[in-house]
C-alpha positions in Angstrom: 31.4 17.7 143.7 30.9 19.3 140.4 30.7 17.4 137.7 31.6 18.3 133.7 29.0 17.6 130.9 30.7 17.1 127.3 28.6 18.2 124.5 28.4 17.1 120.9 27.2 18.6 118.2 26.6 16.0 115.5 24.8 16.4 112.2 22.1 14.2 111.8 23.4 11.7 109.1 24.6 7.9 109.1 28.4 7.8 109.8 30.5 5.4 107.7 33.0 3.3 109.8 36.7 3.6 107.8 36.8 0.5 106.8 33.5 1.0 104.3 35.4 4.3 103.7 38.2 3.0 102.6 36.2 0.0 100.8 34.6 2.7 98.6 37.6 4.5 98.1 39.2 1.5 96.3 35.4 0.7 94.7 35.5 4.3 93.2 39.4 4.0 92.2 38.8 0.4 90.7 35.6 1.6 88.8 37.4 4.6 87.3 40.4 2.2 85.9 37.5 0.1 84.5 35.8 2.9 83.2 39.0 4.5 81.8 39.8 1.1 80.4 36.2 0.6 78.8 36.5 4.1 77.4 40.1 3.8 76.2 39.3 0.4 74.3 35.5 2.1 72.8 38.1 4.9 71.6 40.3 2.0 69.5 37.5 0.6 69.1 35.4 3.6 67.5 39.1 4.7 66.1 39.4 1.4 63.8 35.9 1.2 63.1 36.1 4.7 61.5 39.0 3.5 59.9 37.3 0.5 58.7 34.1 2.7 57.7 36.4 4.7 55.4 38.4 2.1 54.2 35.2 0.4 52.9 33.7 3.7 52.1 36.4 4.7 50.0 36.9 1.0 48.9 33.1 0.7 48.0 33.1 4.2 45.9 36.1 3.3 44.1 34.8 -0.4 42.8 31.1 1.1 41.9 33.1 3.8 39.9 34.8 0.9 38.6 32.0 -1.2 38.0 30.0 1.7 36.7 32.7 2.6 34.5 32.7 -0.7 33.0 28.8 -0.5 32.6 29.5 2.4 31.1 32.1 0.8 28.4 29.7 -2.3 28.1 26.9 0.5 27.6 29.1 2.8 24.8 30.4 -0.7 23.1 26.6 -1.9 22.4 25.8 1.4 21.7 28.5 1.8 18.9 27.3 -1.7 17.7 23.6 -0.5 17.7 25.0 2.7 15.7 26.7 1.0 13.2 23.7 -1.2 12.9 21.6 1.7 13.2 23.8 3.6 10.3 23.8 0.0 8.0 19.8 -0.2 8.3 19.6 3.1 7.0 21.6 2.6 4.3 20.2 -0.9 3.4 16.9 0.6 3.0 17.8 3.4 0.8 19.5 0.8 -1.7 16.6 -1.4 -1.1 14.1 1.2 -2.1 16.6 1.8 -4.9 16.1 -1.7 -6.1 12.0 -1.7 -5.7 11.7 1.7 -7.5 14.2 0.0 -10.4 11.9 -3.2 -10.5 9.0 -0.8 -10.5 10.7 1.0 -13.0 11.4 -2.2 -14.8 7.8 -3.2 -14.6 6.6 -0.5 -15.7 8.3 -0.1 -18.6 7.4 -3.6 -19.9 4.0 -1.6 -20.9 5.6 -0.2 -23.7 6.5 -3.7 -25.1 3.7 -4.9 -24.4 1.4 -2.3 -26.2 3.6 -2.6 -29.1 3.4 -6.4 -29.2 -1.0 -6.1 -28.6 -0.7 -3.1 -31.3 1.0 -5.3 -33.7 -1.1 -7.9 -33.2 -4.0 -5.7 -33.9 -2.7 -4.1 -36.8 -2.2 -7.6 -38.6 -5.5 -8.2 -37.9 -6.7 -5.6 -40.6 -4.9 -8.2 -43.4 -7.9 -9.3 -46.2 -9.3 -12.6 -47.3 -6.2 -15.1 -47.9 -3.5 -12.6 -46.5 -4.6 -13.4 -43.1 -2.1 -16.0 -42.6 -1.4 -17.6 -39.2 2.5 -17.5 -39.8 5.4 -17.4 -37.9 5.3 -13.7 -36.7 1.8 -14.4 -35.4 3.4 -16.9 -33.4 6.2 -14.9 -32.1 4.5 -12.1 -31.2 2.1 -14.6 -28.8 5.0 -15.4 -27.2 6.3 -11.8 -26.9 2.8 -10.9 -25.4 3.1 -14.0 -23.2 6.3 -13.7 -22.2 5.8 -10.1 -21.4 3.1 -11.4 -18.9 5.0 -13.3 -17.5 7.8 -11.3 -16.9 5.1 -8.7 -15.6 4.4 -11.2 -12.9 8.1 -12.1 -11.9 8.8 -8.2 -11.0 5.5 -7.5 -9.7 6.2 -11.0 -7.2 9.8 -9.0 -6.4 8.5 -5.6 -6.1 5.9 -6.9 -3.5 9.3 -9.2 -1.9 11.3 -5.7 -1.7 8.1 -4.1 -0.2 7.9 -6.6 3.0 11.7 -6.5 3.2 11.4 -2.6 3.8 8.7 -3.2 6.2 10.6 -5.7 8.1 14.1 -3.2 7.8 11.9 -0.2 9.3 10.4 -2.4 12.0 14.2 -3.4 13.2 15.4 -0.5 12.5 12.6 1.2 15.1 13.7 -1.9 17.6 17.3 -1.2 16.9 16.3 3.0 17.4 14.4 2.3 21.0 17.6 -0.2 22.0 20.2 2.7 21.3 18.1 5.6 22.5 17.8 3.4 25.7 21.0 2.9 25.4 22.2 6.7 25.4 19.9 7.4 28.0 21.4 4.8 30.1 24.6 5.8 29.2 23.7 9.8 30.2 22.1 8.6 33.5 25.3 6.5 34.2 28.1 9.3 33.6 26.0 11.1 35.1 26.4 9.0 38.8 30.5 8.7 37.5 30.5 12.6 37.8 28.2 12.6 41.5 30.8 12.7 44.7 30.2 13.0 48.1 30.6 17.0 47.4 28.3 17.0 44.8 25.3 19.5 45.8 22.5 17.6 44.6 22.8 14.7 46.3 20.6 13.2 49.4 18.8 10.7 51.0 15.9 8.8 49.3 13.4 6.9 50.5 14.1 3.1 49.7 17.1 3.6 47.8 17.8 -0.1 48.2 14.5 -1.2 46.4 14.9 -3.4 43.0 12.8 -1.1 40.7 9.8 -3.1 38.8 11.0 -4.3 35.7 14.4 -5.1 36.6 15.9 -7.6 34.2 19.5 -9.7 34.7 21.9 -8.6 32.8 22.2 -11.7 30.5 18.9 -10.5 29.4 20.1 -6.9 28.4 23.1 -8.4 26.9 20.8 -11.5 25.3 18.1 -8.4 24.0 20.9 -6.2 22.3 22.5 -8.9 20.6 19.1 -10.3 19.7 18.2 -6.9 18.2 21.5 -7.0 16.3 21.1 -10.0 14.9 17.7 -9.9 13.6 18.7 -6.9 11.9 21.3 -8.2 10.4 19.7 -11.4 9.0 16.9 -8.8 7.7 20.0 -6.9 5.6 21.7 -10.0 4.9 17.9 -11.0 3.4 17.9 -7.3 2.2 21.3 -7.9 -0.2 20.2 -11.4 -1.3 16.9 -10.1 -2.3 18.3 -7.1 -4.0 21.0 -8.9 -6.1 18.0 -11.5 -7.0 15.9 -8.2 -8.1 18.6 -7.0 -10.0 19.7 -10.9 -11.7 15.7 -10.7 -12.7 15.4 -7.7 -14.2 18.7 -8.4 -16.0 17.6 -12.1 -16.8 14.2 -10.8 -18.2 15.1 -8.0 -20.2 17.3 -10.5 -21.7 14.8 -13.0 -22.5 12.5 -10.3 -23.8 15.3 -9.0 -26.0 15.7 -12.5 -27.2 12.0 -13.2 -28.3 11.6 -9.2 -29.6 14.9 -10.3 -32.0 13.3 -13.3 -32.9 9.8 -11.7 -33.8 12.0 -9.0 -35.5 13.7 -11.5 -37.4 10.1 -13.3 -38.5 8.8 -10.3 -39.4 11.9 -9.5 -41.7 11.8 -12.6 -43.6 7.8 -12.2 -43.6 8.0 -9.0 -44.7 10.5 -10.5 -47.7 8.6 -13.0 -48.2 5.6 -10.5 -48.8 7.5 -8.2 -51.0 8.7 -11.5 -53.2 5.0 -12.5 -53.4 4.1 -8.5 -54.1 6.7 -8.7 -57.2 5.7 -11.4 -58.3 2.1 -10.5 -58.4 2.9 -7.3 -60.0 5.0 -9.2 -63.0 2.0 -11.7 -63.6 -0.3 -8.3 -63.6 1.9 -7.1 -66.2 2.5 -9.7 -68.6 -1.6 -10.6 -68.0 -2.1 -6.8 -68.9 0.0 -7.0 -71.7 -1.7 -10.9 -72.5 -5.2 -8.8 -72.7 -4.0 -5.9 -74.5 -2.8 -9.1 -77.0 -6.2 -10.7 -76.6 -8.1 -7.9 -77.4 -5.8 -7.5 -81.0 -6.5 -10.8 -81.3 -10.3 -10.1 -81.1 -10.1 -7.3 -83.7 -8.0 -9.2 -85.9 -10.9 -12.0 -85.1 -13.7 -9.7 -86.2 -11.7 -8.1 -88.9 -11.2 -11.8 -90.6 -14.6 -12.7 -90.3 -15.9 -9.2 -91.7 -13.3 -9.3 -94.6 -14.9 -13.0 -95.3 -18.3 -11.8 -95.9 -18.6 -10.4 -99.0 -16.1 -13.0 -100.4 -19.1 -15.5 -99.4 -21.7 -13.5 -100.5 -20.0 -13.0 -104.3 -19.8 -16.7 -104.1 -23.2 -17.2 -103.2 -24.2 -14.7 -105.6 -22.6 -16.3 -108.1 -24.0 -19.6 -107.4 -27.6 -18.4 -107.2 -27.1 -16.5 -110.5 -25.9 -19.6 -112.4 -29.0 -21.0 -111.2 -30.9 -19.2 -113.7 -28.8 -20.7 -116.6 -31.6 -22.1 -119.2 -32.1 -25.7 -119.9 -29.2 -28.0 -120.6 -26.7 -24.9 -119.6 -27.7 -25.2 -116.1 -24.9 -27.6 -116.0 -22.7 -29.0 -113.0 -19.9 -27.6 -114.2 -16.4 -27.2 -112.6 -17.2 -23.5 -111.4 -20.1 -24.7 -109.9 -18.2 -27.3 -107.7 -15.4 -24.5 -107.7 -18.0 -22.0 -106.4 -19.8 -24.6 -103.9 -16.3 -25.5 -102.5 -15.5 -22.3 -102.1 -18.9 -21.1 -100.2 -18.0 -24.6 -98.0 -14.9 -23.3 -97.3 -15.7 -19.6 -96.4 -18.8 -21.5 -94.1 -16.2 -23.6 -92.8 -12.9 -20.8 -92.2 -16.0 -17.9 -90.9 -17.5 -20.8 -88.2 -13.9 -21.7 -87.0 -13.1 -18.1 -86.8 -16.6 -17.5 -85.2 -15.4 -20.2 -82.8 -12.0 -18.8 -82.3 -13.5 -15.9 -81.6 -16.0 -17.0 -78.9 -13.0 -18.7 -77.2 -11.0 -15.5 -77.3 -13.5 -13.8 -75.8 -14.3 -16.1 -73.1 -10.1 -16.2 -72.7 -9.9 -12.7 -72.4 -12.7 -12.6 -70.2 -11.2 -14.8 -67.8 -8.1 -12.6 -68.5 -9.4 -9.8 -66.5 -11.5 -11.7 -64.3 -7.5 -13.3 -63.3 -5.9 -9.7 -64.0 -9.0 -8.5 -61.3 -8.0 -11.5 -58.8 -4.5 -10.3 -59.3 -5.5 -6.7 -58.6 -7.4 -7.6 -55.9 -4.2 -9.9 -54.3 -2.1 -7.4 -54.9 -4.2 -4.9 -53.0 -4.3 -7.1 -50.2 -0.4 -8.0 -50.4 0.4 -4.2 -50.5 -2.5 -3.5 -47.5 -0.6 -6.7 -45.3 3.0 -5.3 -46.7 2.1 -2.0 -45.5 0.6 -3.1 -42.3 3.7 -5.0 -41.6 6.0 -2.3 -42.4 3.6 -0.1 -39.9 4.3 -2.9 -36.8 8.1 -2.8 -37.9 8.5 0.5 -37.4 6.8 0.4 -34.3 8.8 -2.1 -33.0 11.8 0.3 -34.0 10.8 2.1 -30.6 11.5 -0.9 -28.5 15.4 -0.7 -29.9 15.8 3.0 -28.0 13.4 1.8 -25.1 16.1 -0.6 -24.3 18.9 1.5 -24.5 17.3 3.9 -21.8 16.4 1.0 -19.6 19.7 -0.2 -19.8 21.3 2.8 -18.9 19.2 2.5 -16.0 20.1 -0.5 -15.1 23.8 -0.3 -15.6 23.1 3.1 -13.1 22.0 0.5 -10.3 24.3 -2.2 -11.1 27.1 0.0 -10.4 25.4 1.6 -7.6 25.0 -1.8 -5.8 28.2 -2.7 -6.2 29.4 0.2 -4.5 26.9 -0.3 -1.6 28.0 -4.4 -2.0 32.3 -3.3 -1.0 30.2 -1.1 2.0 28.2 -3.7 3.4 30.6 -6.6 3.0 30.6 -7.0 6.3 27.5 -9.1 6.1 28.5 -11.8 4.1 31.2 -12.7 7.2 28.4 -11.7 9.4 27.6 -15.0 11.8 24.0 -13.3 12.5 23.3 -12.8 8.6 23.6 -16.7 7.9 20.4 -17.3 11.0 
């Protein structure tokens, strides 16, 4: 019997039964619907989150361009303020060095007053022996020189005023200079980012961009240092006017109340100086009529001298006679009536040549008090004409006060009108809310 022998070749791996085959048929089917399914929802998903990415991209660009460009308008508004402050300061200081240099000028020229008033004072002092009276002129020009002191004080007190008001306008104007050159710098930094986009070449990624830089402040304090900045300088140009129209109300007020005393003292030293030339006539019509009372005198004196010379020999022919008859003889030497007639006569002539002598003593010693008077009167009149002369000399010294005010107040009237045109520019301040802190 022969018998048949099958043979197999089989590889040498693990056979799967159908049902496992089958099993992962379906496994691998199911897997690639879930996979499909997992990948077509990562799609949508991915799909909406890109939309979402650019919606918020586009939506975050567009409200930082709008919030930068209203950073940008809060910037340019504060820095238009801080201009126009910037521009205000500038010109406050310029007037306000206007109104030191016309107090300085002011003060200053009060030391032409004032030398006159000293040089007047000096000059009267030269007046001799009763001349050197302590009248009314005296008086007034004390006050002048007073008064002028005085007055030097006032503007010196506002000249040194107006020179801490310019320090404190230059120190807010440098605060008010840093705050709006900040401010442009900001503002150039800021366009700057308006003008970046994402094509922009110079843009890439920085190391912490999300940081908070040292020395951030909130923005209530940048809006709260700007206006502070603002206001301070505005109080300091508000101080500024107030202290200029006061600088200009006391040079006014003082020139006036100078002019008043240098009228009065003028006035005083015109009725003085009447007064003086009165005394001076008068004194030159009692040296005349004296003069002509000596030249009298004198006459008198010679007439004097004359009538007691001519009554000489008149008593000695009397007496000659008498003596003579003396030597009458005997009974003839009788008291006779020439005898008496002659004795009465000699009497007489005794008698008229002792009151004549007397007369004549008391002429003399009247004419010599005469010209001792007529040399007092010399002498007073010297002294009137030296003090008339004087005064005279200190009037028209004082006549170079009268242009010294007109060119001061041409001056003044210059800056009067000048602040008032500066006033109508700056008028702002006097509505100004900061100007009244």
């Amino acid at each position: 019997m022969s018998s048949t022998i099958t043979r197999t070749v089989e590889r040498p791996v693990g056979r799967y039964a159908p049902p496992d085959w089958h099993a992962r048929n379906n496994k691998l089917s199911d897997v690639s619907r879930n996979t499909r399914d997992y990948s077509h929802a990562l799609r949508q998903e991915a799909k909406q989150l890109r939309i979402d990415a650019e919606a918020k991209t586009k939506w975050f660009n567009y409200e930082n361009n709008v919030k930068l460009n209203e950073r940008v308008r809060n910037i340019t508004e504060w820095r238009d303020k801080l201009d126009q402050c910037l521009r205000d300061l500038n010109l406050e200081i310029s007037v306000q060095k206007d109104a030191k240099e016309a107090c300085e000028r002011a003060l200053e020229a009060k030391n032409l007053p004032l030398e006159i008033a000293l040089e007047n004072i000096n000059t009267r002092e030269e007046r001799q022996e009763f001349d050197v009276v302590k009248d009314e002129v005296e008086a007034q020009l004390n006050n002048e020189v007073q008064l002028i002191e005085n007055i030097k004080d006032k503007l010196k007190t506002k000249c040194e005023e107006a020179w801490d008001c310019l320090a404190r306008l230059e120190e807010c104007r440098e605060v008010v200079e840093l705050d709006l050159k900040d401010k442009n710098d900001a503002l150039d930094i800021d366009m700057k980012q308006l003008d970046l986009t994402e094509a922009s070449a110079n843009i890439s990624h920085k190391p912490d961009a999300t940081r908070i830089p040292k020395g951030s402040v909130m923005p209530e304090t940048w809006f709260t240092h700007s206006e502070s900045n603002k206001m301070k300088a505005e109080a300091a140009m508000a101080e500024s006017q107030r202290l200029r129209e006061m600088i200009f109300h006391t040079i006014e007020q003082t020139s006036n109340d100078l002019r008043v005393q240098q009228d009065a003292t003028n006035f005083d030293f015109r009725k003085r100086h009447y007064e003086m030339k009165r005394a001076k006539e008068e004194l030159e019509y009692q040296m005349k009529t004296t003069r002509q009372e000596i030249e009298e005198q004198e006459n008198n004196i010679r007439d004097m001298e004359l009538a007691i010379k001519a009554k000489t020999n008149p008593l000695k022919l009397a007496e000659t006679r008498l003596e003579n008859r003396t030597n009458r003889p005997h009974v003839e030497l009788c008291s006779d009536e020439p005898m008496h007639g002659l004795i009465q006569e000699v009497e007489t002539l005794k008698e008229t040549i002792h009151r004549l002598t007397e007369k004549l003593d008391h002429s003399r010693e009247t004419l010599t008090e005469l010209e001792a008077h007529l040399h007092k009167l010399e002498e007073d009149h010297k002294n009137k004409q030296l003090a008339l002369s004087l005064d005279q000399r200190c009037m028209d010294t004082r006549k170079r006060l009268s242009n010294h005010d007109r060119e001061i107040k041409s001056q003044f009237d210059n800056n009067q009108k000048l602040t008032g045109i500066l006033r109508q520019n700056t008028r702002f301040l006097e509505n100004s809310k900061h100007a009244k802190y």
